[in-house]
Structure formats: C-alpha cells, structure tokens
C-alpha positions as CSV (number, residue, x, y, z in Angstrom):
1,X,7.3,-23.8,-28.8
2,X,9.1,-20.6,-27.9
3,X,8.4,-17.2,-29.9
4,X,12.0,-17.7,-31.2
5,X,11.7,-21.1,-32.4
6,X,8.0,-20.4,-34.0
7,X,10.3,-17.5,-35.6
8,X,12.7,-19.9,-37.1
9,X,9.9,-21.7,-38.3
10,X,8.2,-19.2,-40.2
11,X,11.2,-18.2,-42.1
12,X,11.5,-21.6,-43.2
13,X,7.9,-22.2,-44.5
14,X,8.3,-18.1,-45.7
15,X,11.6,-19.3,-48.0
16,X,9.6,-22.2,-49.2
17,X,5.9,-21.3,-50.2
18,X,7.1,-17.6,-50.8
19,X,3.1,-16.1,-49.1
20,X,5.0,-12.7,-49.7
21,X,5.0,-11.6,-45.3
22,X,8.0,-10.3,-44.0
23,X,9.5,-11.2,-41.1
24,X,12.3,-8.4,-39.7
25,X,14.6,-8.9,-37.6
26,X,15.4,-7.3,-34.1
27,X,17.2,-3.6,-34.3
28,X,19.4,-4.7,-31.4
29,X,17.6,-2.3,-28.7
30,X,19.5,-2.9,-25.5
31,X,16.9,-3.5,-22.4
32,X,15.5,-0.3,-20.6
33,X,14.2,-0.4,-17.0
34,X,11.4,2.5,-18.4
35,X,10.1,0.2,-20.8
36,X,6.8,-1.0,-20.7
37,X,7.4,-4.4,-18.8
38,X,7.5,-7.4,-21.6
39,X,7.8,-4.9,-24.5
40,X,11.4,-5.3,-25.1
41,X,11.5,-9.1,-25.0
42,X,9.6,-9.7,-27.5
43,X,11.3,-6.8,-29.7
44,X,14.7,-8.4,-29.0
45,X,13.5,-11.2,-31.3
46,X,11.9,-9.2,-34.7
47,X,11.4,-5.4,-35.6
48,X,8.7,-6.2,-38.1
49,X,5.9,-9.1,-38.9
50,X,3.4,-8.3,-41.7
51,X,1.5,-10.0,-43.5
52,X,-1.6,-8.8,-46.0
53,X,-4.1,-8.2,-43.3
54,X,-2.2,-6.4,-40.5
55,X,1.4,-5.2,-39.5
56,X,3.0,-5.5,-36.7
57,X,6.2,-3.2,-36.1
58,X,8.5,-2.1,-32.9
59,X,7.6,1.7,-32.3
60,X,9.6,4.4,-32.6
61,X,9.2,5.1,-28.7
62,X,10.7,1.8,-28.1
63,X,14.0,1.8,-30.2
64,X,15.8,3.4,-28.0
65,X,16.2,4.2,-24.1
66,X,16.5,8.1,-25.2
67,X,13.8,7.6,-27.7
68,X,11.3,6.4,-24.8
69,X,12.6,9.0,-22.1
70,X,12.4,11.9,-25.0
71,X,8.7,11.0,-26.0
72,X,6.1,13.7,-25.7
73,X,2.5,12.0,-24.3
74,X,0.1,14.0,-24.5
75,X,-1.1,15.4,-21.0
76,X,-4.9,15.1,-21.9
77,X,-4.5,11.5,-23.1
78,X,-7.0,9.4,-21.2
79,X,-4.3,6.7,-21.8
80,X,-1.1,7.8,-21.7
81,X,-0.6,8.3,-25.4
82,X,0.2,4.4,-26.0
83,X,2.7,3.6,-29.0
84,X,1.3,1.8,-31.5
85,X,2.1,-1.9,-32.3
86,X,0.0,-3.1,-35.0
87,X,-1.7,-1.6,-38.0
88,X,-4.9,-2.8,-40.0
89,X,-3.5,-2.5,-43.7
90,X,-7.2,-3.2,-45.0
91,X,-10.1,-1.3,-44.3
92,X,-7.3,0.8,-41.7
93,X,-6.8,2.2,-39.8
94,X,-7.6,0.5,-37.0
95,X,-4.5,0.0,-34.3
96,X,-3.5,-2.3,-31.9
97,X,-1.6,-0.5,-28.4
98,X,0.6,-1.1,-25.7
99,X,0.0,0.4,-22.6
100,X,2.9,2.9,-21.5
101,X,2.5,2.1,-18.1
102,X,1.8,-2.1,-17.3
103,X,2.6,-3.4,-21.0
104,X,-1.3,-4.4,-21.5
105,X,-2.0,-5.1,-25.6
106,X,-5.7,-3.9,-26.6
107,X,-7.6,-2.3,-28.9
108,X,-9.9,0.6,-28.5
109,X,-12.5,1.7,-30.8
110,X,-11.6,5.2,-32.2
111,X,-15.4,6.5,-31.8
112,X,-14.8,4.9,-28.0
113,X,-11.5,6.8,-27.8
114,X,-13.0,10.8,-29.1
115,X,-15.5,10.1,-26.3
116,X,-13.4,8.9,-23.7
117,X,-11.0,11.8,-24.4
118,X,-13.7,14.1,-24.3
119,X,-14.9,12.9,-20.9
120,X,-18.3,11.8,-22.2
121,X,-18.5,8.4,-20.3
122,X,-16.3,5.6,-18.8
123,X,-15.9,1.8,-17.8
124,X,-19.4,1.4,-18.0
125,X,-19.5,1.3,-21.6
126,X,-16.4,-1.2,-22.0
127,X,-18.9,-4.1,-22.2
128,X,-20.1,-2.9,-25.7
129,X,-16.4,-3.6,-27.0
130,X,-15.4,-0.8,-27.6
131,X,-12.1,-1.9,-25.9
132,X,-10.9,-4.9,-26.3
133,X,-7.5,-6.4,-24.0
134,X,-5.9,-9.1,-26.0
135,X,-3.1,-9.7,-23.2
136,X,-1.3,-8.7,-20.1
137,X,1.7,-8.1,-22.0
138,X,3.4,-8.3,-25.2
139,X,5.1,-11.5,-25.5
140,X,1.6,-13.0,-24.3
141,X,0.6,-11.2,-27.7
142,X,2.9,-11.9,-30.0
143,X,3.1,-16.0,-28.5
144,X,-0.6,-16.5,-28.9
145,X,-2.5,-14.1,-31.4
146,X,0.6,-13.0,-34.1
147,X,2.2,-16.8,-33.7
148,X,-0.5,-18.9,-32.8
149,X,-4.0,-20.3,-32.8
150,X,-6.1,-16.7,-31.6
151,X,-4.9,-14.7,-34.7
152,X,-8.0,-15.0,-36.6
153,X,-9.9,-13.2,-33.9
154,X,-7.6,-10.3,-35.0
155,X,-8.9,-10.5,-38.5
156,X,-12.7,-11.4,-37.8
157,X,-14.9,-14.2,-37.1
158,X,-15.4,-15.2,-41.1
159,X,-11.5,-15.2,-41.5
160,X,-11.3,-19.2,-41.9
161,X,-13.6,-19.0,-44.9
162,X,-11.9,-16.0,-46.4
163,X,-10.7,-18.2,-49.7
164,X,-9.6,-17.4,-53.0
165,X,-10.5,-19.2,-55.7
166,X,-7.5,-21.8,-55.7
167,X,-9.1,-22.8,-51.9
168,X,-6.3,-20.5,-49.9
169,X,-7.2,-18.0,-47.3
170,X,-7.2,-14.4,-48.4
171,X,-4.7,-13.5,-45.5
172,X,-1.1,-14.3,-46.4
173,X,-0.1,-14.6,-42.3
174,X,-3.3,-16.5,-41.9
175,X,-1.5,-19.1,-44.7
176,X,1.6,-18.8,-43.2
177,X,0.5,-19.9,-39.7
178,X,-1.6,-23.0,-41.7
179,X,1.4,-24.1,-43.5
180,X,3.7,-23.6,-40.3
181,X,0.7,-26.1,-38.0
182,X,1.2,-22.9,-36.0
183,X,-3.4,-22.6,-36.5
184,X,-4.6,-25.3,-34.2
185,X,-8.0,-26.0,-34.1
186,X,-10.1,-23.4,-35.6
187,X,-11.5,-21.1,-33.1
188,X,-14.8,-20.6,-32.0
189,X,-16.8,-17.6,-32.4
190,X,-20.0,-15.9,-31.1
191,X,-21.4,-13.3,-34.1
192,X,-24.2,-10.8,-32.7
193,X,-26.2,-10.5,-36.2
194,X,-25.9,-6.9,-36.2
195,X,-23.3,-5.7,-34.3
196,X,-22.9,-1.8,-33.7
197,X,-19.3,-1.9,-32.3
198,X,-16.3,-3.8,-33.5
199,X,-14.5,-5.8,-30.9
200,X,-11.1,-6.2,-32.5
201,X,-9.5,-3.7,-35.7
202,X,-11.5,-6.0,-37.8
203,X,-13.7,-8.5,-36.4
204,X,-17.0,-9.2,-38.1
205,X,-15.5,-7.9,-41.2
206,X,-16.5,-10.6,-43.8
207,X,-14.6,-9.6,-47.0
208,X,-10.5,-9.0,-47.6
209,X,-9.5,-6.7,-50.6
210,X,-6.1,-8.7,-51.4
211,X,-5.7,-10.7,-54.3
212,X,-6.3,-14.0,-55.3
C-alpha cells in the first residue's frame, strides 16, 4: 500500500472506532529544491499524525521555502540544528529528527547530544545507542515505522502487551494500526536486562500513563 492509501485507510477505521488520533492534513507546501531530500513528499500528504504515545508534525522550517532559507542553525550544532519531526507526549521529551542535510530520520539520546556538542567523544560511542537511524529518509519513516509494522519499536519492546483492562493496547496509534491490519506480525525484540541507554524516545519503557 502506498503512504496515501494507508492514509485513507486510517481515516476510515479513525471515523469508525473513534481511538481519539488525529490525522491532519497537508498545508499545501509547494516543493523546494533546499529541502531535505524526501521531506516534502511525505509532508504533501498530512501536517499532523498523533496518537497518545507520540506526535508527529511538519516543522516550522519546512512550511515554507522562505521559512527553510530564513532558519537560523546554530553554528556550534554538531548536527546541523535538525528540525524536529516527532515528539514523545509520555515520559517527553524525547524527539525524533530529520537531518538538514541528506533527509536521514534518527534519534539521538539528549545525554549523547550535551556530550557530543561539547566535544567529549564521537562515533565510537554510537554502538551504545545512543543514536539510533530509523531510515534514510522520511517517506521510508513515515511508510514503515508511523504506518506500518516497526512502530512499536518507537514505543518500546513491552508495547504489544501494554493493555488496558478491556484487553486493548494502551497506545491509541498502536490500536489504530491493529484495527487498520496495518501491524503485521509482531516484531521481535532483543531486551539487555538492564539497559543504561535508551535506543529509541522510548524503548524499554514498560508502562504508558494514558487511560484505560
């Protein structure tokens, strides 16, 4: 299925069951060779997914050709200042980036981040996932981890048994994806037993604060 159709889809099974995500549409932005390459493909499609767990929104830098040309990055940023383009809403606040240069979509731990900014050490500590690189670009993203099977490893390896007491998962774009067939198989994970870093804005985080 394409993003769009998978899109049409969850609207329907939204208007139906009513999980209470929202689904925006696109703000129109007209294609901009400055653009992180694959960012404004997917953002001609939506503006906005959210569900309990995380949000995912078009950033301000990337509404607009002028708004991208007119953005200040920070000259000391290790990485270029990346926009934003998901938010834990949970535990927070954890972000997800886009990389202002090739349109890569990771997540770095903010410890990770204060160090590297600092100049304290580099690649060599990327094994300890501290960063993590979900995809090469954004439609990559949104297709397979927002829209498809490989969310959960966004939420954490327990997400599948996250249930309230009616049997439903905590998450309401976690129920959406299930009632859409959008989930596949479940996902396998490997959990250290006591992990030290988080590799992903949430993973290995057993317990979700929304209600039942």
């Amino acid at each position: 299925m394409t993003i769009s159709s998978k899109l049409d889809l969850l609207r329907e099974v939204e208007a139906e069951h009513r999980f209470g995500v929202i689904i925006e549409p696109p703000t129109g932005v007209d294609p901009f060779p400055e653009a992180p390459p694959g960012a404004l493909e997917a953002y001609q499609l939506f503006s906005r997914l959210e569900g309990s767990h995380l949000s995912f929104r078009q950033p301000a830098e990337l509404l607009s050709r002028d708004a991208w040309l007119s953005r200040d990055p920070d000259p000391y940023c290790p990485l270029g200042s990346p926009p934003s383009i998901g938010t834990e809403l949970v535990e927070g606040p954890a972000q997800i980036y886009l990389d202002p240069f090739d349109g890569r979509v990771y997540y770095i731990e903010s410890d990770y981040y204060v160090l590297l900014y600092k100049g304290s050490f580099g690649d060599s500590q990327l094994e300890d996932g501290l960063y993590v690189e979900y995809a090469p670009d954004l439609v990559t993203f949104v297709d397979e981890f927002v829209l498809g099977p490989r969310y959960p490893e966004l939420i954490g390896a327990g997400s599948m048994t996250w249930l309230t007491k009616k049997g439903h998962y905590r998450d309401s774009w976690l129920r959406l994806l299930g009632a859409a067939g959008l989930l596949g198989d479940p996902p396998t994970f490997t959990e250290p037993p006591e992990p030290r870093w988080h590799p992903g804005p949430t993973a290995y985080r057993r317990h979700l604060t929304t209600p039942d």
